[in-house]
C-alpha positions as CSV (number, residue, x, y, z in Angstrom):
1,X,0.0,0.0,0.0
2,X,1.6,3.3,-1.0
3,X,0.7,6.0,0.9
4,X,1.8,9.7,-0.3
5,X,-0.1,12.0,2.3
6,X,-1.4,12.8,5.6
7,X,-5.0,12.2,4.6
8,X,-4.3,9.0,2.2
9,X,-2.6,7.7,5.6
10,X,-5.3,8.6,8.0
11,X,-8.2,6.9,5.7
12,X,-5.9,3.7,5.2
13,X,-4.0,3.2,8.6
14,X,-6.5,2.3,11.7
15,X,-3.6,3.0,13.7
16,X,-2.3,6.0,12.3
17,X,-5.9,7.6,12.4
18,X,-6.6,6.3,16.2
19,X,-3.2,8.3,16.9
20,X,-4.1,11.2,15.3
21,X,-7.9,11.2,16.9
22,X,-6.1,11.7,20.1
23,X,-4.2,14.5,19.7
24,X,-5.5,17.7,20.8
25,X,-6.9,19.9,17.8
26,X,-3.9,22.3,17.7
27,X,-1.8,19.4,17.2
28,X,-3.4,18.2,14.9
29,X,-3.8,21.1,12.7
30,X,0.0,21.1,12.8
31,X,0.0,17.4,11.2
32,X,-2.4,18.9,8.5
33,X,-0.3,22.0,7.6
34,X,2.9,19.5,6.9
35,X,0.7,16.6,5.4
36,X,1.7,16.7,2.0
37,X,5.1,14.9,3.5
38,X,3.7,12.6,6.1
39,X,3.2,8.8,5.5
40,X,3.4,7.2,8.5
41,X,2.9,7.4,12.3
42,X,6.0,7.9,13.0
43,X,6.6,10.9,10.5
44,X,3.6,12.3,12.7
45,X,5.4,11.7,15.7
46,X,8.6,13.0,14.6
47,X,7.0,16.0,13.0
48,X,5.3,16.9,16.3
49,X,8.6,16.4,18.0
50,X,10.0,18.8,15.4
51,X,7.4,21.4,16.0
52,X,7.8,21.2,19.8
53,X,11.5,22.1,19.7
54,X,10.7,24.9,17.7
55,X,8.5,26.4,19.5
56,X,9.4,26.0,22.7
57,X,8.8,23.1,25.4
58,X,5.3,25.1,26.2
59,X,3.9,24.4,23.0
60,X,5.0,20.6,23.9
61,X,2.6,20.6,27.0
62,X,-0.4,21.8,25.3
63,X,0.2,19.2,22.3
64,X,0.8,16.4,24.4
């Protein structure tokens, strides 16, 4: 299964979709706005991680 986007992973991967479900909406706005290079949990994961260090470890309380 090839997945090339945030939204072709989210309607193909249970798991990927349950994660995302989870996160609080600012968070996941964040995955949205750099979807076009996400395709897989772990790039959502590491992208949040990303985001958190630059922004600051508040930002990184609110997200997670």
């Amino acid at each position: 299964m090839k997945i090339s986007n945030i939204n072709n992973l989210l309607s193909k991967d249970a798991e990927a979709k349950a994660f995302f479900m989870s996160l609080p909406e600012d968070a996941q706005g964040v995955l949205i706005g750099r979807g076009s290079t996400i395709t897989s949990t772990a790039e959502m994961a590491q992208c949040l991680n990303n985001y958190c260090k630059n922004t600051g470890e508040q930002k990184q309380r609110r997200l997670f």
